[in-house]
N, C-alpha and C positions, 0 to 999 in steps of 0.2 A: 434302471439306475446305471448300467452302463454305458448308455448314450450319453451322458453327462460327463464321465472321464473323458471321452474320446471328444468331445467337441469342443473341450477344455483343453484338452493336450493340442487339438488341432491348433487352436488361437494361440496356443503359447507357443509352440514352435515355429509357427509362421507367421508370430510377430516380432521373431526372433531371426531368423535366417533369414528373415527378407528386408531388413536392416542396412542402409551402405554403411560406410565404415565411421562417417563423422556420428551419425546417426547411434549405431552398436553402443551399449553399454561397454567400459571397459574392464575387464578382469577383475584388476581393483576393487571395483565396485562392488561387483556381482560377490566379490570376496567377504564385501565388509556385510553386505543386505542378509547375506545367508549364512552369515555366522559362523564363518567355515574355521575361523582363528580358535576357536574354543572347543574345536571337536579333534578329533583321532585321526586325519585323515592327509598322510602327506603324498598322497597320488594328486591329490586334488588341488592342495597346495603348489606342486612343481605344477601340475598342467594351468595354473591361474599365471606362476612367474615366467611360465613357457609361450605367454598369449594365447591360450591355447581353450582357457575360462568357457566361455559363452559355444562354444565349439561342444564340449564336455557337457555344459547344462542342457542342449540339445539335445544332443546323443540321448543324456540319462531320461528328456523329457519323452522323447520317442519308445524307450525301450517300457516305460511305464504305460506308453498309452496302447504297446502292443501285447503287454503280460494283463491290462485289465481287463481284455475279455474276455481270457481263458480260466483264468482263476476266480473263483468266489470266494469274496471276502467275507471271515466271519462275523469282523466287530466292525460296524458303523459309529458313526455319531449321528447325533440330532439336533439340527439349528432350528432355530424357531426367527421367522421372519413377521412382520407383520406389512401388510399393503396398505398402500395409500388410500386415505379416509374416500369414501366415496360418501355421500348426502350425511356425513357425520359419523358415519362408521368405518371401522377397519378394523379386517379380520385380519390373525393372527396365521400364520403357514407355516406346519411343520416340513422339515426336508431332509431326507436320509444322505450323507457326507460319509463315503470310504475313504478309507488310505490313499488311496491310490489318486479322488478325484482332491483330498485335502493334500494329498504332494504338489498336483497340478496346479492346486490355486494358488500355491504357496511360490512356486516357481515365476507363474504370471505375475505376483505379485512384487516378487523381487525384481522380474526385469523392469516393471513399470516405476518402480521408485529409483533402481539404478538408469533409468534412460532420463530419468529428470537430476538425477547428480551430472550426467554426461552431460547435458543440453547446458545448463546453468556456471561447470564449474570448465567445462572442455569447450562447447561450440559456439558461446556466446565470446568468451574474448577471443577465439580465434576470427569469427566472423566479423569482432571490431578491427582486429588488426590487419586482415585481408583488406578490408575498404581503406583503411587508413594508408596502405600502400597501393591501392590502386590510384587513391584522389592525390596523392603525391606525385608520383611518377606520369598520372595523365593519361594511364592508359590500362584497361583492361583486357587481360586474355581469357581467350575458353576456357580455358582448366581453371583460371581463378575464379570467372562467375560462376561456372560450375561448380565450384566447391563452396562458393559463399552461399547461391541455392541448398544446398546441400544442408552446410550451419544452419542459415534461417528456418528450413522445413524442421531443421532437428530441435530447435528451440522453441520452437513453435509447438511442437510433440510433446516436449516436455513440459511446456507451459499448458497444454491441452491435459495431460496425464496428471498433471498437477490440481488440474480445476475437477475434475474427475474423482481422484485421490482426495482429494477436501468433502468433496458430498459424500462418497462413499462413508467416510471415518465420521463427519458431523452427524452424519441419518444412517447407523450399525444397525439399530435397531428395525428399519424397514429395507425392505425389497425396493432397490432402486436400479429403475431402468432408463437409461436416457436414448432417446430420438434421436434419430438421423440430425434433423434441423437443429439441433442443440450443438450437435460435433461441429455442424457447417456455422453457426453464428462463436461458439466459442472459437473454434479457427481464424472467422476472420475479424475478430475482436483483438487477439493476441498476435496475429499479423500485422493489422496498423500500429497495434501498438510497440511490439518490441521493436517494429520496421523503423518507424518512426524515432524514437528512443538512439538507435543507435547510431543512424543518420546525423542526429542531433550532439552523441556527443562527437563522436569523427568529426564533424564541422567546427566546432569549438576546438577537439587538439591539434588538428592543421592552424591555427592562426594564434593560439593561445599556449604552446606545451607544456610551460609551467602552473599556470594556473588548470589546468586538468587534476594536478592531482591534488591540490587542494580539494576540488570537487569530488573527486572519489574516494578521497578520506574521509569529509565530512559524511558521503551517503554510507562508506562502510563503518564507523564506528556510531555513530547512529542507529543502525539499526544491526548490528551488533551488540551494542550494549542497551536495546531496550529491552529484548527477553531477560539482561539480566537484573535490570535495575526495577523490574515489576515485579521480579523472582527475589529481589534481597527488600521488596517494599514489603513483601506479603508477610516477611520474618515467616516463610516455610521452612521444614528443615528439609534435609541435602538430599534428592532424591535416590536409594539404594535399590529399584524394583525393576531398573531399565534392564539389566542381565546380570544371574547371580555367580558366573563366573568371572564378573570384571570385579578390580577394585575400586576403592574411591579416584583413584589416579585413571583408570582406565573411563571411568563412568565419565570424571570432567572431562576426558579425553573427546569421547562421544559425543556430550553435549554440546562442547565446542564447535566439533565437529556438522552438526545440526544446524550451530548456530547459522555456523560457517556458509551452509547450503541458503539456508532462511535468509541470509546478507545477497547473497549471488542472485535470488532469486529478486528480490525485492528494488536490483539495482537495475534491473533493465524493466520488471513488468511488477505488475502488483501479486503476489502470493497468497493464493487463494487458502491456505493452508496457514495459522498464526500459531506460532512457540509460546506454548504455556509449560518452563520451567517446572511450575509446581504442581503441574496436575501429573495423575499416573501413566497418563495416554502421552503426557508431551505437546497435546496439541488443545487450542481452546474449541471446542464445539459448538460455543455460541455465535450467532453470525453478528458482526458487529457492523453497524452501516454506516457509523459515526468513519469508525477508524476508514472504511471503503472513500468516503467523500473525503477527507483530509488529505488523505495520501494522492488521490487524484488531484485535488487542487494542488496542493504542494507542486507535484511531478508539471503539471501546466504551467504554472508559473516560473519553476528552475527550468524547462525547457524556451518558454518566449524568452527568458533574460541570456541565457549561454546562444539562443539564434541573435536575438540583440545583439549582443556582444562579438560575434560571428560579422555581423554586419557591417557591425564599426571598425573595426579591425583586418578586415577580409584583405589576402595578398593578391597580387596578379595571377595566381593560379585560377583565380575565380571570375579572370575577366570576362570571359564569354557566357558567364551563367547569370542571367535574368536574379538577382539576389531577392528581391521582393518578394515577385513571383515564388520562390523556392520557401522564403520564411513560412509565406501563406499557405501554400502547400503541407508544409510540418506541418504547422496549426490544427489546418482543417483535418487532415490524416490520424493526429491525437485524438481530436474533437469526433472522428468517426467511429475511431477505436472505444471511445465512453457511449459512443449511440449503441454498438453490438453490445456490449457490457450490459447496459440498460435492458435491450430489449430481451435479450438472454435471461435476466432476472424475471423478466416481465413474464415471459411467455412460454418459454422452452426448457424453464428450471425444472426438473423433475420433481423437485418436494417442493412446488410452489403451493401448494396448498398448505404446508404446514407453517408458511409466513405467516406473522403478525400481522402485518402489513405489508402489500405490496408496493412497487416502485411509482405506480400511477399514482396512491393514493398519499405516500411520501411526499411528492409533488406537488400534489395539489393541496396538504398539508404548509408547507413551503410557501406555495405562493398565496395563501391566504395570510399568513405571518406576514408577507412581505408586504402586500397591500393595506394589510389594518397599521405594520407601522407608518408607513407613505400616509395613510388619512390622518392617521393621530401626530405624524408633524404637519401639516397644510394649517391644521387652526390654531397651533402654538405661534405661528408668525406672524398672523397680525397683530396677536396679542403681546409679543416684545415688539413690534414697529410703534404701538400704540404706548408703551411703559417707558420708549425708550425718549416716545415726544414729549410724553408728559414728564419727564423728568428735566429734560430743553426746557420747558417753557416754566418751570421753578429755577434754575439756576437763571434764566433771562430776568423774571420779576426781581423787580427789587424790595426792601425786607418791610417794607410799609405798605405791600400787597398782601399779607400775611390777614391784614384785618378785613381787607374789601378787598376780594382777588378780583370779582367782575367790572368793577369801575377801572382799575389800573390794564386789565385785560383790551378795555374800550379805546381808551387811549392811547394805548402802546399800539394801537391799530390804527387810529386817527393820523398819531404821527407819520407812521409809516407811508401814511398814502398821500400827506401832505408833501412829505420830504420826495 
C-alpha cells in the first residue's frame, strides 16, 4: 500500500514543477480549489498573495510523499470500485486509501481542476490577443510564437484535463483507465479545434471590431444563462450542500463563478463537463448526444459565416494571403477536429462499453431516417404533378362539361389540332 502514495505524489509533483509559466496554475486558483479561505491558515494565505502558492503545494506534496514511508498509518478507508463489464459481468474491487495517499489525490486533483481555470479564463484570451497583434502589425517574433505555443499547448491541457475530469466524475462508480491512444486522439481533437476557433475569431476582429463583441456577448450570455434558466425551469430549491461554511451570498458567489468557467470553456471548444445547477454534484452525469450535435452544428455554421464575412470585408493587410484557400482550410480543420471527437467516442472511450449506443450505430440510425424520408418524398410528386393537371383541366372545361366530361374532353382536342 505504500507504492501507491509515492507513485501518486510522484505524478503530482511532477506534473506540477514541470509546468511553464502560462501553463502553472495560478495561486488564485489553487487558493479557491482547496479551500484554503475557510480554514485557520494565514502562512498559507500570505505565501498564495506572495506568488509563492503552487511553490508551497509542492514542497507540502513532497514532504507527504517522504513521511509515507516511514510511518504506518493506523486508519484507512475503503473504496469500492467496480470494472468494466467484461461478456456481461463486472466485478466489484475493494481498495485500501490512507491519509497520506487521500492528501495526494486530493492535491492532483486540485491542480488538474485549477490548470483548466488557468487554460480557459488566463491562456486562451491571452493566446487571442497575441495573434491579434501579430496579424496587425505583420509580423511575428520568437518570444511571441513562443509564447502563443505555449497558450495553445496550455489550453489544450486544459481542455484534455477537462475531457478526463468528465469521465472520471460521469463513471465514480467504476475503475477507469484511459490509453495512451485516447490522450493522442483527445489531443489532436482539441488542437484542431480550439486552433481553429481562434484563428476564426482573430480574423473576424481584424476587419470587423465592432461587431466582435456583439458576437461575444451573444456566445457569453447564452451560455451563461442556460445553467440558469434550466435551474429556475426545474422550480429546484437554492442549492445549500456546495460548503457548509459559505453563505447564501457566498454559495451564489461560487456558482457564478462556475458558471463563469462553464461560459470560457464553452466559448472556444465544447465542455465536456455540463452545469447541472440542481443536482448535488453540480454537474449532469448523463451523456447527452443531442446537446454534443447541436453545439457542434451551431459552432460550424457561426464559424463559415464570421470566415464569410472575413471574406467580404478583408483589408489590404490580407493581400498576399490566398483568402479561399485559408476559409477552406478553417473548414476542413473544424471538420477534422469533429472526425477525432468521433472516433474518440468510437474506439478509445474508456466506458465505451457502457454506451447505449454507439457513434457507428447513431449513424447509421441517421442515415436510414434520412433515406426512408428521401423515398417517402419521390412518390408524393407525382402525385401533386398529377392533382395539380387535373385541377388545369376543370377550371379549362367549361360548365356544360360537367354532364359529358369525355365528349367536351374530344373536342377541346380536335380544335386544338385544327387551330
Amino acid at each position: 500500500m505504500l507504492g501507491a502514495p509515492r507513485a501518486t505524489a510522484a505524478a503530482a509533483a511532477t506534473a506540477t514543477a514541470t509546468q511553464p509559466p502560462p501553463l502553472r496554475p495560478s495561486p488564485l486558483t489553487l487558493l479557491f480549489v482547496h479551500r484554503d479561505l475557510s480554514r485557520d491558515r494565514p502562512l498559507v494565505l500570505l505565501l498564495h498573495l506572495l506568488q509563492l502558492g503552487p511553490l508551497f503545494r509542492c514542497f507540502e506534496v513532497f514532504c507527504i510523499y517522504f513521511q509515507s514511508g516511514n510511518n504506518e498509518e493506523p486508519y484507512v478507508s475503503i473504496t469500492k470500485k467496480r470494472q468494466m463489464p467484461k461478456n456481461g459481468l463486472s466485478e466489484e474491487i475493494e481498495k485500501e486509501v490512507g491519509q497520506a495517499e487521500g492528501k495526494l489525490i486530493t492535491h492532483r486533483s486540485a491542480f488538474s481542476r485549477a490548470s483548466v481555470i488557468q487554460a480557459f479564463l488566463g491562456s486562451a484570451p491571452q493566446l487571442t490577443l497575441q495573434l491579434y497583434i501579430s496579424i496587425m502589425q505583420q509580423d511575428v517574433t520568437v518570444g511571441r510564437s513562443l509564447l502563443m505555443t505555449i497558450s495553445l499547448l496550455s489550453i489544450v491541457y486544459g481542455a484534455l484535463r477537462c475531457n478526463i475530469l468528465a469521465i472520471k466524475i460521469k463513471y465514480d462508480e467504476y475503475e477507469v483507465k484511459v490509453k495512451p491512444l485516447a490522450y493522442v486522439c483527445i489531443f489532436l481533437w482539441r488542437s484542431f479545434e480550439i486552433a481553429t476557433r481562434v484563428v476564426v475569431l482573430v480574423l473576424f476582429t481584424s476587419v470587423l471590431k465592432t461587431w466582435v463583441v456583439v458576437i461575444i456577448l451573444i456566445n457569453f450570455f447564452s451560455f451563461f444563462l442556460y445553467p440558469w434558466i434550466l435551474f429556475w425551469c426545474s422550480g429546484s430549491p437554492f442549492p445549500e450542500n456546495i460548503e457548509k461554511a459559505l453563505s447564501r451570498v457566498g454559495t451564489t458567489i461560487v456558482l457564478c463563478f462556475l458558471t463563469l468557467l462553464y461560459t470560457g470553456i464553452n466559448m472556444f471548444c465544447w465542455s465536456a463537463v455540463q452545469l447541472k445547477i440542481d443536482s448535488p454534484d453540480l454537474i449532469s452525469k448523463s451523456h447527452n448526444w443531442y446537446q454534443l450535435l447541436v453545439y457542434y452544428m451551431m459552432r460550424f455554421i457561426e464559424n463559415a459565416i464570421l470566415l464569410l464575412l472575413w471574406y467580404l470585408f478583408k483589408t489590404d493587410i490580407y493581400m498576399y494571403v490566398c483568402a479561399p484557400l485559408l476559409v477552406l482550410q478553417l473548414l476542413v480543420g473544424y471538420c477534422t477536429a469533429i472526425l477525432f471527437m468521433l472516433v474518440f467516442y468510437q474506439f478509445f472511450h474508456p466506458c465505451k462499453k457502457l454506451f447505449s449506443s454507439s457513434v457507428s450505430e447513431g449513424f447509421q440510425r441517421w442515415l436510414r431516417c434520412f433515406c426512408w424520408a428521401c423515398r417517402r418524398q419521390k412518390p408524393c410528386e407525382p402525385i401533386e404533378k398529377s392533382d395539380l393537371q387535373s385541377s388545369r383541366d376543370r377550371d379549362e372545361t367549361p360548365s356544360s362539361s360537367k354532364t359529358s366530361p369525355e365528349p367536351s374532353q374530344f373536342l377541346n382536342a380536335e380544335n386544338l389540332c385544327s387551330a
